[in-house]
C-alpha positions as CSV (number, residue, x, y, z in Angstrom):
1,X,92.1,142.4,102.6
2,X,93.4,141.7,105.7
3,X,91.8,138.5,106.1
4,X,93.1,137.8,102.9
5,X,96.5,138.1,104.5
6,X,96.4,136.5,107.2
7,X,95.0,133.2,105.6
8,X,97.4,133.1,102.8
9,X,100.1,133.1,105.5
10,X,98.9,130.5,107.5
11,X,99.2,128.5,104.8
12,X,101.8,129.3,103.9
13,X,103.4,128.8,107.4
14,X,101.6,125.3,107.5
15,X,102.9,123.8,104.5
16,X,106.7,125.2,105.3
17,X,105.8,123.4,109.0
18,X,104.9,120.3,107.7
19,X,108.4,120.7,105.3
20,X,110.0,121.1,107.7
21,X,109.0,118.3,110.5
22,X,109.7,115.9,107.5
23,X,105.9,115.6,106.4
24,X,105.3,114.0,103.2
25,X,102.0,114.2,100.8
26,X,100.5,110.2,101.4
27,X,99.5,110.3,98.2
28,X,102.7,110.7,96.2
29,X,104.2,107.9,98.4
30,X,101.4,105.5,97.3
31,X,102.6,106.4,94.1
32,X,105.9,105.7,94.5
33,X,105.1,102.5,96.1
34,X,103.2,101.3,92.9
35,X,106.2,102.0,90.9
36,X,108.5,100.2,92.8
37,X,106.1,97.7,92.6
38,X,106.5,97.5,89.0
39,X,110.1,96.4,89.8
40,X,110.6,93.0,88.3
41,X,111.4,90.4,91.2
42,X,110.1,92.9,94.2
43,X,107.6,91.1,96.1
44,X,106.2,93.6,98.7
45,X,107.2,97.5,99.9
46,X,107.4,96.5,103.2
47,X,107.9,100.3,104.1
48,X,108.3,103.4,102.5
49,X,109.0,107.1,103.9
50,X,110.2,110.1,102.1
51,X,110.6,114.1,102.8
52,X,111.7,116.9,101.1
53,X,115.0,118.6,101.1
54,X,114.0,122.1,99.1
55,X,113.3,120.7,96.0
56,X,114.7,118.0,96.2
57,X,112.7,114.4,97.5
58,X,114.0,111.8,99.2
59,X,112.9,108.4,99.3
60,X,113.8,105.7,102.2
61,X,112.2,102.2,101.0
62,X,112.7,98.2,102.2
63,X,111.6,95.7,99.8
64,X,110.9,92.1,100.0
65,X,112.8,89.9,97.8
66,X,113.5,85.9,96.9
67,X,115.5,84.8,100.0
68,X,117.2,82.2,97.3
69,X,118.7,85.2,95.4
70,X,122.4,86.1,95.5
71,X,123.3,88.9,96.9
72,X,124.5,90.1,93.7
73,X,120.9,89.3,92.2
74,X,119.7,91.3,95.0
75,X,121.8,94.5,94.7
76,X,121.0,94.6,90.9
77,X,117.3,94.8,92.1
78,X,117.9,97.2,94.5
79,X,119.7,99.5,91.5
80,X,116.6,99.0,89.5
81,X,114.5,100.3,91.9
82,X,116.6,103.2,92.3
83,X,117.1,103.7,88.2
84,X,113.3,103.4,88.4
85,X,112.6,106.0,90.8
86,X,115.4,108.5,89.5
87,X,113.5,108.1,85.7
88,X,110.7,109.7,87.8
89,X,112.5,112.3,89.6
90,X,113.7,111.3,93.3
91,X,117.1,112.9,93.7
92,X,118.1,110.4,95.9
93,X,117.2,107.1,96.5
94,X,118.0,104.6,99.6
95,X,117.0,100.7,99.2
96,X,117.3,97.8,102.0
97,X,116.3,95.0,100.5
98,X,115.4,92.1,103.1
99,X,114.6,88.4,102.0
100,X,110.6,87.1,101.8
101,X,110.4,84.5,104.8
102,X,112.8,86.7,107.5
C-alpha cells in the first residue's frame, strides 16, 4: 500500500512539474498544427508552442503566408486560424503571420 502511494504521487508531482515549467503533450501540438494547416491560404506552421494555464491552453503559432497578400488579407487569415483553433477549444490564441520568401 505504501508503494502504492508513493508512485501515485510521483506522478502526480511529475505531471504538475512538467505544468508548471510550461511542458506541453507533442502530440496534441502536432494536432493543432494539422488543423491550422487546414487553414485556407496557410502555407507552412513555421513554429508552434503551447502550455497550459489550469485548464485553460494556450497556443503561440507563426504561419507562412503569400508575401503578395495585403495586410488586410493577411489579418483575416490570421482570425481564421484563431476562429479555427477556438471551434476546438484553445482559450487563447496568438498568430504572427510572416510572408513565404522572408
Amino acid at each position: 500500500l505504501g508503494l502504492l502511494i508513493v508512485y501515485t504521487g510521483f506522478g502526480i508531482f511529475k505531471e504538475a512539474i512538467f505544468m508548471l515549467s510550461d511542458g506541453f503533450n507533442e502530440t496534441e501540438l502536432e494536432a493543432y498544427r494539422n488543423d491550422i494547416l487546414e487553414v485556407d491560404e496557410v502555407q507552412e506552421v513555421k513554429s508552434i508552442k503551447g502550455r497550459y494555464h489550469g485548464s485553460s491552453v494556450f497556443i503561440d503559432v507563426t504561419i507562412v503566408v503569400d508575401a503578395n497578400l495585403s495586410l488586410v488579407e493577411a489579418h483575416q487569415i490570421c482570425d481564421n486560424v484563431e476562429h479555427h483553433l477556438h471551434k476546438k477549444g484553445i482559450s487563447s490564441v496568438y498568430v504572427h503571420p510572416e510572408p513565404d520568401h522572408l
